[in-house]
KEGU-354866 format. One record per residue (C-alpha): residue number from 1; residue in three letters; x, y, z. Coordinates in nm, 4 decimals. Each point is the difference from the previous one (the first is absolute). Layout:
BEGIN
(rec NUM,"ALA",(X,Y,Z)) ...
//
This chain:
BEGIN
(rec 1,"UNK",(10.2667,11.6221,6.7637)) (rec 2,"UNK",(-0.2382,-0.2599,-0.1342)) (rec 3,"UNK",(0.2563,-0.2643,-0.0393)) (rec 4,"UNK",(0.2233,0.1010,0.2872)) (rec 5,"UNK",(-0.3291,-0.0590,0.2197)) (rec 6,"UNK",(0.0404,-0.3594,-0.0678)) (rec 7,"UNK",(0.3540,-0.0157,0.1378)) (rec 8,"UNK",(-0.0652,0.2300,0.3083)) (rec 9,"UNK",(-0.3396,-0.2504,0.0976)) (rec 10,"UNK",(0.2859,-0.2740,0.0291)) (rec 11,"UNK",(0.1793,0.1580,0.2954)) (rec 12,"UNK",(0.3586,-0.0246,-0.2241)) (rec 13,"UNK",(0.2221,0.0629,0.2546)) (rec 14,"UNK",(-0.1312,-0.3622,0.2143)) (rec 15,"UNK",(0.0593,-0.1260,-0.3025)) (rec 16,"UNK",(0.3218,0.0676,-0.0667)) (rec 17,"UNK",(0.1231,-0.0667,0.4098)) (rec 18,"UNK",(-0.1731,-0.3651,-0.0787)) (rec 19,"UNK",(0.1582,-0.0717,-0.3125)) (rec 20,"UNK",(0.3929,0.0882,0.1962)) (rec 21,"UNK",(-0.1352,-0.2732,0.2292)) (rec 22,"UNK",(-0.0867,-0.2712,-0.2699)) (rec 23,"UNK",(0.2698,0.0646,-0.1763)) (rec 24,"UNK",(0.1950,-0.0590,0.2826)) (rec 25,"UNK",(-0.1767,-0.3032,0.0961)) (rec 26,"UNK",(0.0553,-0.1416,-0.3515)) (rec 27,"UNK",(0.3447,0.0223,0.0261)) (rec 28,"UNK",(0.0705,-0.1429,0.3163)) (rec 29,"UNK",(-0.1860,-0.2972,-0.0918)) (rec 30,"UNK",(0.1655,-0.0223,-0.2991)) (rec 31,"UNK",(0.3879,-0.0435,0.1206)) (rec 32,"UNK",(0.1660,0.1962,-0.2932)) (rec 33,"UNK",(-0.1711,-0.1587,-0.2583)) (rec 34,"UNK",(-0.2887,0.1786,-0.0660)) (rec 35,"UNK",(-0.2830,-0.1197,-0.2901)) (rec 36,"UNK",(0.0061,0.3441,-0.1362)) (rec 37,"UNK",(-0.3565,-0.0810,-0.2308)) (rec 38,"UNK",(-0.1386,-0.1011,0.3783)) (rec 39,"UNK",(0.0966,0.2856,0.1638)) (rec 40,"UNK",(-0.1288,0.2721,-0.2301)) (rec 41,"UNK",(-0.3156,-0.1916,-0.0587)) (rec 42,"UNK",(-0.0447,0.0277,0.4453)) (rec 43,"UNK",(0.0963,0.3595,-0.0278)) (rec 44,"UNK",(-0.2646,0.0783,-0.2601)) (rec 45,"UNK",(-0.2510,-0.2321,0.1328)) (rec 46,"UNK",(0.0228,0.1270,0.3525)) (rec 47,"UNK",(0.0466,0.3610,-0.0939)) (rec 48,"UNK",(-0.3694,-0.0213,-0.1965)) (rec 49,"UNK",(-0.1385,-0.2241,0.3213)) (rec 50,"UNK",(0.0798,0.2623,0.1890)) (rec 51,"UNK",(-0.1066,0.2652,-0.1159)) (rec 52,"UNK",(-0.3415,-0.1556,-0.0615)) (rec 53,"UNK",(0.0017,-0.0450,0.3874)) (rec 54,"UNK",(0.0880,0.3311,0.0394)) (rec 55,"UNK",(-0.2438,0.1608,-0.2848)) (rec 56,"UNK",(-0.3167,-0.1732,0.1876)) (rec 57,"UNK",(0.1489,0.0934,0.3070)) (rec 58,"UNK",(-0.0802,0.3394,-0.1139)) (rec 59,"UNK",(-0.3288,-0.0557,-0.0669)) (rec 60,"UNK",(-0.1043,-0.1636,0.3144)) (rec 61,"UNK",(0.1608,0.2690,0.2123)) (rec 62,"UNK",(-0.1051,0.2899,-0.1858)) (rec 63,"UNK",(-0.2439,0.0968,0.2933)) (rec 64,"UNK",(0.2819,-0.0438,0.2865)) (rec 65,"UNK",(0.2469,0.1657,-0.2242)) (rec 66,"UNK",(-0.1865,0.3389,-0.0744)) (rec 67,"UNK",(0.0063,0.0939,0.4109)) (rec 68,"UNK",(0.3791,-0.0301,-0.0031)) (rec 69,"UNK",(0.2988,0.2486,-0.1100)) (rec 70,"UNK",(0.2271,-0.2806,-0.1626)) (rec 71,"UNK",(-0.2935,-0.1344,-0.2027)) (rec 72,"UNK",(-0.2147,0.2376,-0.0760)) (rec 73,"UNK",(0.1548,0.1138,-0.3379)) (rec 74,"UNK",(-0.0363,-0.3636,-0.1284)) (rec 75,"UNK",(-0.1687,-0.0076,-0.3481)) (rec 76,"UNK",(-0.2970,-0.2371,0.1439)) (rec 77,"UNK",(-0.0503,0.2762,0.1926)) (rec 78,"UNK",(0.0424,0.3186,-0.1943)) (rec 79,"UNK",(-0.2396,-0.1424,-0.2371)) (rec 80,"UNK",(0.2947,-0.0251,-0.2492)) (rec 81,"UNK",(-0.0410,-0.3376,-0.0488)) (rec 82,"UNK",(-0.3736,-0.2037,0.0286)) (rec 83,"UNK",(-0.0186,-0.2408,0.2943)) (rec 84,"UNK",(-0.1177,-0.2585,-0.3512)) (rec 85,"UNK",(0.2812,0.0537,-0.1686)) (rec 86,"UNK",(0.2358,0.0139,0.3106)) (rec 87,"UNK",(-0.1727,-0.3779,0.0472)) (rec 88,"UNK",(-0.0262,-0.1066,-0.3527)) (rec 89,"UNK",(0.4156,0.1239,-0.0740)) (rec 90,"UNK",(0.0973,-0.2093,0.3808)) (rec 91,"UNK",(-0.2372,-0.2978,-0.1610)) (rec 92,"UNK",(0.2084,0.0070,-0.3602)) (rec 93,"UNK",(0.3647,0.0161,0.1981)) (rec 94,"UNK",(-0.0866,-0.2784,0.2166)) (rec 95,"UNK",(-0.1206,-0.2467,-0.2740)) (rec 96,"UNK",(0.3096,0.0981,-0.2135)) (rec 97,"UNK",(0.2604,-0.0389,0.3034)) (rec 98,"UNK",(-0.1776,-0.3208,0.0609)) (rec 99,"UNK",(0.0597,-0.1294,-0.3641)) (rec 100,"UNK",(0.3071,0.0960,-0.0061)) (rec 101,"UNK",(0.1117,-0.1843,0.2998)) (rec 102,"UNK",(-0.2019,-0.2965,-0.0740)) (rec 103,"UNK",(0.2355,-0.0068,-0.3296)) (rec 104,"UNK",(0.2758,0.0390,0.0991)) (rec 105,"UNK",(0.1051,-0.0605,0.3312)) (rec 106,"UNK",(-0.0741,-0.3122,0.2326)) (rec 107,"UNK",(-0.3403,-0.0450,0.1589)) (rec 108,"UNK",(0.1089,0.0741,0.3515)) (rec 109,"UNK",(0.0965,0.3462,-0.1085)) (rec 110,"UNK",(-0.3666,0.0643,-0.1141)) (rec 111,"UNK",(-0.1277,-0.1531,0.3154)) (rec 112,"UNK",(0.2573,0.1885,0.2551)) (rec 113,"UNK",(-0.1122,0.3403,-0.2315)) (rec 114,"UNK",(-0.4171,-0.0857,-0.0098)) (rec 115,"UNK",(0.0250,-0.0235,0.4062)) (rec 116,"UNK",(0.1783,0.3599,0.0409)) (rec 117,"UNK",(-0.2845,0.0958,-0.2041)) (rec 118,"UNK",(-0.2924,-0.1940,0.1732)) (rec 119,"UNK",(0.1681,0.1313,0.3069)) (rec 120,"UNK",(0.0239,0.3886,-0.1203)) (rec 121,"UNK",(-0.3367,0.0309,-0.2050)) (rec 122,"UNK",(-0.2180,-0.2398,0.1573)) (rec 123,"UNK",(0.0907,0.0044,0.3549)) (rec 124,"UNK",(0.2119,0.3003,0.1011)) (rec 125,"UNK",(-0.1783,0.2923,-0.2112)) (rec 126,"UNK",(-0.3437,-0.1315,0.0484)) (rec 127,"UNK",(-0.0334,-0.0760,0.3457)) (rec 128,"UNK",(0.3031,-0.0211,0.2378)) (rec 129,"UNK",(0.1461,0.3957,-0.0903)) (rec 130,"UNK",(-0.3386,0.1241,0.0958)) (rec 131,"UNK",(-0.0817,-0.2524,0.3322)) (rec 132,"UNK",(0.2833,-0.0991,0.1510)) (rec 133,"UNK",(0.3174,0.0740,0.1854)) (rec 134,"UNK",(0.1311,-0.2909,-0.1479)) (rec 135,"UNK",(-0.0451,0.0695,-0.3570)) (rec 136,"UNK",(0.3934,0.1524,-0.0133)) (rec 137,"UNK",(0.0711,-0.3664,0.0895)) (rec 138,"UNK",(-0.1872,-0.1796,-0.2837)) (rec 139,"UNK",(0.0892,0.2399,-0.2626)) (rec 140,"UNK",(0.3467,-0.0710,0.0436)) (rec 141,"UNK",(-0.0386,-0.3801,-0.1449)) (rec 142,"UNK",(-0.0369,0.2022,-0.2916)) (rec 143,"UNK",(0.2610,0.2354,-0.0171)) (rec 144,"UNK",(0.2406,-0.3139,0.1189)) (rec 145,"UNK",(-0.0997,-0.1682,-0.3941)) (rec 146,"UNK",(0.1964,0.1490,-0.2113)) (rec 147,"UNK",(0.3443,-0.0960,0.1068)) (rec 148,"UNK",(-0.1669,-0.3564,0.0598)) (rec 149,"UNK",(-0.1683,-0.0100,-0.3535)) (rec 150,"UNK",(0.3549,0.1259,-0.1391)) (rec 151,"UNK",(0.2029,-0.3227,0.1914)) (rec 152,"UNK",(-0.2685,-0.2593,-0.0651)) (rec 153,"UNK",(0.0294,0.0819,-0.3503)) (rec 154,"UNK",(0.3667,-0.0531,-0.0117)) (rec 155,"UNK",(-0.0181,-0.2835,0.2154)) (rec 156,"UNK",(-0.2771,-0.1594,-0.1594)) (rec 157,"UNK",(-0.1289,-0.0997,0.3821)) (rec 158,"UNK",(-0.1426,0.0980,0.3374)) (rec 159,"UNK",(0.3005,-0.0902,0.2233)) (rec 160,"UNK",(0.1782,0.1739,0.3466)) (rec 161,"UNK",(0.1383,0.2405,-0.2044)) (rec 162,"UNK",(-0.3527,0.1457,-0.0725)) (rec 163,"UNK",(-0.1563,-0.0578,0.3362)) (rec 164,"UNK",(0.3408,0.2430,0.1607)) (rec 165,"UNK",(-0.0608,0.2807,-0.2478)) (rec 166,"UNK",(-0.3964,-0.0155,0.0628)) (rec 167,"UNK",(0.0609,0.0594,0.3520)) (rec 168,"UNK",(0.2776,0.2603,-0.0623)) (rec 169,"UNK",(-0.1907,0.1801,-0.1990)) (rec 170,"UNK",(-0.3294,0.0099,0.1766)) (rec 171,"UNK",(0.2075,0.0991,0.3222)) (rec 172,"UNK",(0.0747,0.3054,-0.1785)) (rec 173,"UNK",(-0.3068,0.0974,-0.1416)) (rec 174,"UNK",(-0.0831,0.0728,0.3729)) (rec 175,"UNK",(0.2200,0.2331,0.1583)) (rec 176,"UNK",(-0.0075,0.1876,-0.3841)) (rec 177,"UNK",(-0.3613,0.0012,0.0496)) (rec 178,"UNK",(-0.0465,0.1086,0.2945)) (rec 179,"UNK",(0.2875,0.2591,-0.0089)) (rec 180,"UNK",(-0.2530,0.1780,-0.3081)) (rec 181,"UNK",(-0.2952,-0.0372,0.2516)) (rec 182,"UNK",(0.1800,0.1927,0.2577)) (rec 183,"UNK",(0.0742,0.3192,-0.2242)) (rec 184,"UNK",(-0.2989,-0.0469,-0.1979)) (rec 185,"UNK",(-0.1720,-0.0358,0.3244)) (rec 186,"UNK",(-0.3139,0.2514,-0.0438)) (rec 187,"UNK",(-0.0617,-0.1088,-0.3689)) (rec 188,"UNK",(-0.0678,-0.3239,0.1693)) (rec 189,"UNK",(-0.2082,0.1368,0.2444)) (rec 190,"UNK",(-0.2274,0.2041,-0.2729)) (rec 191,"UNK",(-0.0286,-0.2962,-0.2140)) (rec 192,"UNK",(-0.0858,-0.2597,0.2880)) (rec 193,"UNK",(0.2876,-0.2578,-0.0863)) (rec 194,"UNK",(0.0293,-0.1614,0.3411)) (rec 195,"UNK",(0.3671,-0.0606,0.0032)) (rec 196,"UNK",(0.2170,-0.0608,0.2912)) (rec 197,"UNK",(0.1253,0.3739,0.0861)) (rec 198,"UNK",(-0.3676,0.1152,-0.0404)) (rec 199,"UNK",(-0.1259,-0.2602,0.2376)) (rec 200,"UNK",(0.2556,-0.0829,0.2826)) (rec 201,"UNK",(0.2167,0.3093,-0.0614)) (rec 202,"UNK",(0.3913,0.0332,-0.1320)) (rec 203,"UNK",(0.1518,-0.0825,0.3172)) (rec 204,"UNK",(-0.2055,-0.3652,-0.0809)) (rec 205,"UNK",(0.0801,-0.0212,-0.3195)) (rec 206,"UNK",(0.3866,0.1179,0.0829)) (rec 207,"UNK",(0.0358,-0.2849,0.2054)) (rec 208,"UNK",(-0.1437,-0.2029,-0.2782)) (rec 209,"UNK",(0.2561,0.1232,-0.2829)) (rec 210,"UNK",(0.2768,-0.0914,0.2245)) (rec 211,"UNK",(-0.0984,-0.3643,0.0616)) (rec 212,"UNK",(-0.0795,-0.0367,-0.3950)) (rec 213,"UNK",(0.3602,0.1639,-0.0675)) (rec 214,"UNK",(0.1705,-0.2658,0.1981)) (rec 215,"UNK",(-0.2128,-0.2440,-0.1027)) (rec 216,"UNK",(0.0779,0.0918,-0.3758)) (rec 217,"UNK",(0.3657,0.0252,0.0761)) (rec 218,"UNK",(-0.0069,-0.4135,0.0751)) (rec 219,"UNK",(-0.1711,-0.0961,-0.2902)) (rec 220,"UNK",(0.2651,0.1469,-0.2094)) (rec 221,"UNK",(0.2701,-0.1469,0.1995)) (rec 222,"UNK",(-0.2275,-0.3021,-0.0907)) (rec 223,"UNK",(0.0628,0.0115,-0.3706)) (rec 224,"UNK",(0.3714,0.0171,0.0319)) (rec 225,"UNK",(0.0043,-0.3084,0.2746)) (rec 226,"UNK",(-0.2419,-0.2062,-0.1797)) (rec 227,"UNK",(0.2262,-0.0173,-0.3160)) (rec 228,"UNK",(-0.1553,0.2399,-0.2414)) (rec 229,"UNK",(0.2553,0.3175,0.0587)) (rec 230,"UNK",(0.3313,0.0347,0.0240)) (rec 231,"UNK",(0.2088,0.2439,0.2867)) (rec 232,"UNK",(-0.0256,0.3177,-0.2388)) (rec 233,"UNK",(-0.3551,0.0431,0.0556)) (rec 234,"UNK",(-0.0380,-0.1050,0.3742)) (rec 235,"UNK",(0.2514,0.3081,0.0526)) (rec 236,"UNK",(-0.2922,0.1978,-0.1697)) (rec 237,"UNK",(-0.2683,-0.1426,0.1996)) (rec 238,"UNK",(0.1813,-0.0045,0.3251)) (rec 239,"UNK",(0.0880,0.3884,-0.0366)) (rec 240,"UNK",(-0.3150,0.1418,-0.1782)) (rec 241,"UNK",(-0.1705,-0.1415,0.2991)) (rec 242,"UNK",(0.1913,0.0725,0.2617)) (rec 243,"UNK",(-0.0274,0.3765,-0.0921)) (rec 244,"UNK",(-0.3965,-0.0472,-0.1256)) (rec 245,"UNK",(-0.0082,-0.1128,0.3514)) (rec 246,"UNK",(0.1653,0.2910,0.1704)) (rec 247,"UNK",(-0.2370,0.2669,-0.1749)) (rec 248,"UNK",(-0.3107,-0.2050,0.1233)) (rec 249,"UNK",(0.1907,0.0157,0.3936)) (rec 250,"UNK",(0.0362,0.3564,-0.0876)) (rec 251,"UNK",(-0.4004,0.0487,0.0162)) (rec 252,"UNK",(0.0433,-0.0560,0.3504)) (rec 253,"UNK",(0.2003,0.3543,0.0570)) (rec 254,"UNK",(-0.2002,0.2113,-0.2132)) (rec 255,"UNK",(-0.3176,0.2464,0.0206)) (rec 256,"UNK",(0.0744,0.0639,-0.4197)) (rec 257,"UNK",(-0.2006,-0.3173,-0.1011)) (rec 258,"UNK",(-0.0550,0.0764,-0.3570)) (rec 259,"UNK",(0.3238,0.0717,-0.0616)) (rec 260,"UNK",(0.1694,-0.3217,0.1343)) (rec 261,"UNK",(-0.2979,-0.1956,-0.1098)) (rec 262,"UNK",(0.1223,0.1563,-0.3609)) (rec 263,"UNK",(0.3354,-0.0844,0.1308)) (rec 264,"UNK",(-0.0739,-0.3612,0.0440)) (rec 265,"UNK",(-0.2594,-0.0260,-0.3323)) (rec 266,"UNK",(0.3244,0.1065,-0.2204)) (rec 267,"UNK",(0.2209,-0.1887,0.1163)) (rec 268,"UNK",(-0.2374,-0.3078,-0.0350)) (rec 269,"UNK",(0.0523,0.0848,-0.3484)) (rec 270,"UNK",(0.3589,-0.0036,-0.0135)) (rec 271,"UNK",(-0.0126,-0.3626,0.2003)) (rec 272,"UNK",(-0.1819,-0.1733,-0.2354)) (rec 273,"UNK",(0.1504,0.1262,-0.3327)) (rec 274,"UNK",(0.3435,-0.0598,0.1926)) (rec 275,"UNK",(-0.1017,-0.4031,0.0943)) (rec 276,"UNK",(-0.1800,-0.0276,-0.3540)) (rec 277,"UNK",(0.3356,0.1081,-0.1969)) (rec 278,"UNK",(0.2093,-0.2146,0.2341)) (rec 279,"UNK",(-0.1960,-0.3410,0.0034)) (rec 280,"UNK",(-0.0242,0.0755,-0.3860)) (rec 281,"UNK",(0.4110,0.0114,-0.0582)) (rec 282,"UNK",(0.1270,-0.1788,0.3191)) (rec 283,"UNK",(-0.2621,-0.3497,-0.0662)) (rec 284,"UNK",(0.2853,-0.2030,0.0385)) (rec 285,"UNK",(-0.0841,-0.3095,0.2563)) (rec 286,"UNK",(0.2761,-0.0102,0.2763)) (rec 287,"UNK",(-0.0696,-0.3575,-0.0083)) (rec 288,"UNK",(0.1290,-0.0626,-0.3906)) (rec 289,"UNK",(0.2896,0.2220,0.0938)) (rec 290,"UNK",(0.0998,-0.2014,0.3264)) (rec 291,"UNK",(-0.0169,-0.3148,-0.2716)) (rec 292,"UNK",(0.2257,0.1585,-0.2198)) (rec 293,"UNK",(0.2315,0.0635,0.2687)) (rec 294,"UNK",(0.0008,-0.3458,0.1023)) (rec 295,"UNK",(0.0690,-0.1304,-0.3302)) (rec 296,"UNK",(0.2826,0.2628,-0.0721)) (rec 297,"UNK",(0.1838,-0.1529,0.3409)) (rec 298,"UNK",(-0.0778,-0.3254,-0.0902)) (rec 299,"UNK",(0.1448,0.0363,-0.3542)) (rec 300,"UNK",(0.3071,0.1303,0.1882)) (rec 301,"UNK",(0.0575,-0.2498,0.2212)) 
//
């Protein structure tokens, strides 16, 4: 248990759903012909970044996280694990996931991953989780980084491409987030997290899932018009959010709000592992394949 204490303070499972994201992000960006020696060093580097941010995320809501079921078994607050050495072992990952992206991959990877961290540590799990309605909002710059970190890396730059899957990605964060809220909705209430379904109530914040659905579905229609996607994956993006989009409706016909709020937090899942694998083997741009075409009739004629 004492080592295994050091892997459960980094919350592995958001590390692992991050990492399907980079990856994915990596790929897209790189158009089939992936720097392999990149890639693994933006894996490693944002696997140890992030579970830094999630280690002293442990240790700054150790007090919000003893007063709720899902969190109260954590090790910073069993006693299992110090809140010095749950700091001091976040502190160590960060500076080594740092180095290792300073290294190895291009600056504007380190940048893109040291604001998701800002973001998370700094400004999410210090003061907007425990003050504001908004904080959902904010912390979802940060969980929109890692696919961002993983195509700037490939790409080398900050370009369209990475502005689309920002806003993709940050569109889902809410309606994920606030599906949790709704059947975690007294552990919010115990702890005093003031977030949306708390405050203004479900039927509020089911209004607010929908518009954030459809407002997610265009951005990834975005990637595919803008050039950096081929048909393949908008046929994943169209129908994962179509149906993502039917199970938020569904809210509206329903007195079982956990369950379809479970419903809908699932199946937020399955959307973004489903766009992540697609953008990562169908990163072909329409707009190279509409040249080839035009040179194959040319040739022809």
């Amino acid at each position: 248990m004492k080592l295994k204490r050091y892997l459960l303070v980094t919350k592995p499972g958001i590390i692992m759903g991050n990492l399907i994201s980079t990856v994915g992000g990596f790929l897209l960006a790189s158009q089939g012909h992936p720097d392999w020696l990149v890639m693994i060093a933006t894996v490693i580097g944002s696997a140890l970044v992030v579970a830094s941010g999630c280690a002293i995320n442990n240790w700054i809501d150790r007090d919000i996280d003893a007063r709720m079921e899902r969190t109260k078994k954590r090790v910073t607050v069993t006693g299992v694990m110090s809140p010095a050495a749950a700091l001091a072992h976040g502190i160590l990952l960060g500076v080594l996931g740092f180095a290792c992206l300073a290294w190895f991959t291009p600056m504007v990877t380190v940048y893109c991953v040291a604001f998701g961290f800002f973001i998370y540590v700094g400004v999410y799990s210090l003061y907007m989780k425990r003050n504001s309605v908004h904080g959902t909002l904010v912390g979802s710059l940060s969980g929109a980084m890692p696919p961002v970190a993983g195509f700037c890396a490939a790409a080398g730059e900050w370009n369209t491409g990475a502005l689309i899957l920002m806003l993709m990605f940050c569109l889902w964060q809410m309606p994920h987030s606030y599906a949790i809220a709704i059947f975690r909705q007294e552990d919010y209430k115990r702890a005093g997290i003031p977030v949306l379904p708390v405050v203004r109530g479900i039927t509020a914040a089911r209004r607010q899932m929908v518009a954030y659905i459809i407002a997610f579905a265009v951005a990834c229609v975005a990637l595919q018009v803008a050039g950096y996607a081929g048909y393949g994956y908008m046929a994943v993006a169209v129908a994962t959010s179509l149906y993502w989009l039917k199970l938020a409706l569904d809210g509206r016909q329903t007195d079982n709000h956990v369950k379809w709020a479970r419903q809908v937090f699932v199946f937020s899942i399955i959307t973004v592992t489903a766009l992540s694998v697609s953008m990562a083997v169908d990163g072909k741009q329409p707009k190279q394949q509409l040249a080839s075409v035009t040179q194959a009739i040319t040739h022809h004629a």
